[in-house]
C-alpha positions, 0 to 999 in steps of 0.5 A, a space after each residue: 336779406 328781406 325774407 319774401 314774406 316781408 316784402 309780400 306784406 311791406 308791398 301789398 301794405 304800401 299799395 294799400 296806402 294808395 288804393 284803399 276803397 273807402 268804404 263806411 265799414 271800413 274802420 268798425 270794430 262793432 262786430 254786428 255791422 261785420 257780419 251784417 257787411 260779410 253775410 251781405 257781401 257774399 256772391 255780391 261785388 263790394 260796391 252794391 253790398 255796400 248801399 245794402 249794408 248802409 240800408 240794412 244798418 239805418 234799419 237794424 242798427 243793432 241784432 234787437 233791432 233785426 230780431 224784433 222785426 219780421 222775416 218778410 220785412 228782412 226779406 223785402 230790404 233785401 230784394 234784389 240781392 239774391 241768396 235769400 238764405 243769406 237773410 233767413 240765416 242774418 235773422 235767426 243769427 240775430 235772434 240768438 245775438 239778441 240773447 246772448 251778444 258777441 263777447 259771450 260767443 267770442 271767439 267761436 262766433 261759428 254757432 252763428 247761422 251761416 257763420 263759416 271760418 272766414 266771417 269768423 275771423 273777419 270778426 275776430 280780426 276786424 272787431 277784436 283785432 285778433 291775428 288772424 289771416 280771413 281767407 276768401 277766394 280774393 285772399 286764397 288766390 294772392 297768396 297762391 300765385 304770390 307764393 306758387 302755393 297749391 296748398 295755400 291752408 297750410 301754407 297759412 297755418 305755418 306762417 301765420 306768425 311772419 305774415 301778422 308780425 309788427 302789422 294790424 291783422 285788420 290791413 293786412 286782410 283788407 289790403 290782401 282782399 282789396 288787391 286781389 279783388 282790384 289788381 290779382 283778379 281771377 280773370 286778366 289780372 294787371 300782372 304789367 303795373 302790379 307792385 308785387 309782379 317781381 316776386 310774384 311766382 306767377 302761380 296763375 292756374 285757369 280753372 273752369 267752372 261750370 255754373 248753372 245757367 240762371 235763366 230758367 234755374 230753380 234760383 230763379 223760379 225761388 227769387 220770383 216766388 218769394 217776390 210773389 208773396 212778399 206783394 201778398 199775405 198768402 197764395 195757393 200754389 194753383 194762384 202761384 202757378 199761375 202768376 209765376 207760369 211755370 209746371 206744377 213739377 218745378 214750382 213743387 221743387 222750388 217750394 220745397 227748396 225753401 221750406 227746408 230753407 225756413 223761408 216759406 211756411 206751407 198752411 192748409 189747403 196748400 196756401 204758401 205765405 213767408 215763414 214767420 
């Protein structure tokens, strides 16, 4: 008798066939063109992180390429994105990979800035063809309801070997993310025409998280801050002020947000420019 995680893999692998988004990254194995794609992708729908992966990638076609250039350049492709750390954190990796390459960190890729354990495996799976599983919220939440699992890391770890047996590592991910992403969505998911409904334990658990309200935030008043001084070489905090119009309490708050987070670098006379 097919065991469930057969069918899970022989199911989601035949509508992967069908359903695959076509995308230019899809079929790399340069692992700098992965993590340029993974950084860029986190808090960002895969549509809009793929035109700044393909502006980012005709600019820095390698880590030298990234890592001769400047911050403030970095940061001015990537306006619009949100997360600025996320391109402190590209840049400096790309330092260190200027230095070093990926063969020579392989497979602990996790020494990177901002690298975690899914852009690690993504990777090691998609460039490297390693069996693993790359687990993100999309991933987590297909196997969860899937499997009716409340422990889906251990559940992974324990069936890693049936889940990657007699399949690439690199479409089973991508066809666990894309049906998660595209069908089992966190929200009114299309449980009536999913290929996977008759198994399906239907572990659907409704969680409501509180997220700050942008409008007004400390996220706001930093993105238009480095907005600001990506127009100018350096500013005073008075001139930030008063362009920004905000109260000295929260733009000193901002500010600090983002020294600690290597962006900005604070000179004499408290005159703010982007760090270096």
């Amino acid at each position: 008798m097919e065991t469930k995680t057969k069918k899970f893999k022989r199911d989601i692998l035949n509508w992967y066939k069908n359903n695959k988004r076509d995308y230019s990254w899809r079929e790399t194995s340069d692992p700098w063109k992965i993590l340029l794609l993974e950084t860029i992708s986190q808090q960002t729908q895969l549509d809009r992180a793929d035109v700044y992966f393909k502006l980012f990638i005709e600019k820095f076609p390698n880590p030298a390429a990234m890592a001769s250039s400047s911050l403030k350049k970095i940061l001015t492709l990537w306006s619009g994105l949100g997360y600025n750390n996320r391109a402190k954190r590209l840049y400096d990796s790309s330092k260190i990979l200027s230095e070093t390459g990926f063969d020579e960190l392989y497979p602990n890729f996790e020494v990177l800035p901002g690298v975690g354990p899914y852009t690690n495996n993504a990777i090691l799976s998609f460039a490297y063809n390693e069996r693993v599983i790359t687990r993100d919220i999309n991933v987590d939440r297909v196997f969860s309801r899937y499997f009716g699992l409340n422990d889906v890391k251990s559940f992974v770890h324990n069936n890693k070997k049936p889940l990657l047996n007699r399949v690439s590592s690199r479409d089973l991910n991508q066809a666990i993310m894309d049906f998660g992403s595209m069908v089992c969505k966190s929200k009114n998911p299309l449980c009536s025409t999913c290929v996977l409904e008759k198994n399906c334990e239907k572990n659907i658990v409704k969680t409501k998280k509180p997220q700050e309200a942008f409008s007004g935030s400390n996220r706001e008043l930093r993105g238009a801050l480095l907005k600001l001084l990506l127009n100018e070489t350096v500013a005073s905090l008075e001139t930030i002020q008063k362009n920004l119009k905000t109260d000295k309490v929260k733009l000193l708050k901002a500010v600090s947000t983002l020294e600690k987070d290597g962006l900005i670098n604070i000179k004499k006379n408290n005159l703010v420019e982007i760090n270096s």
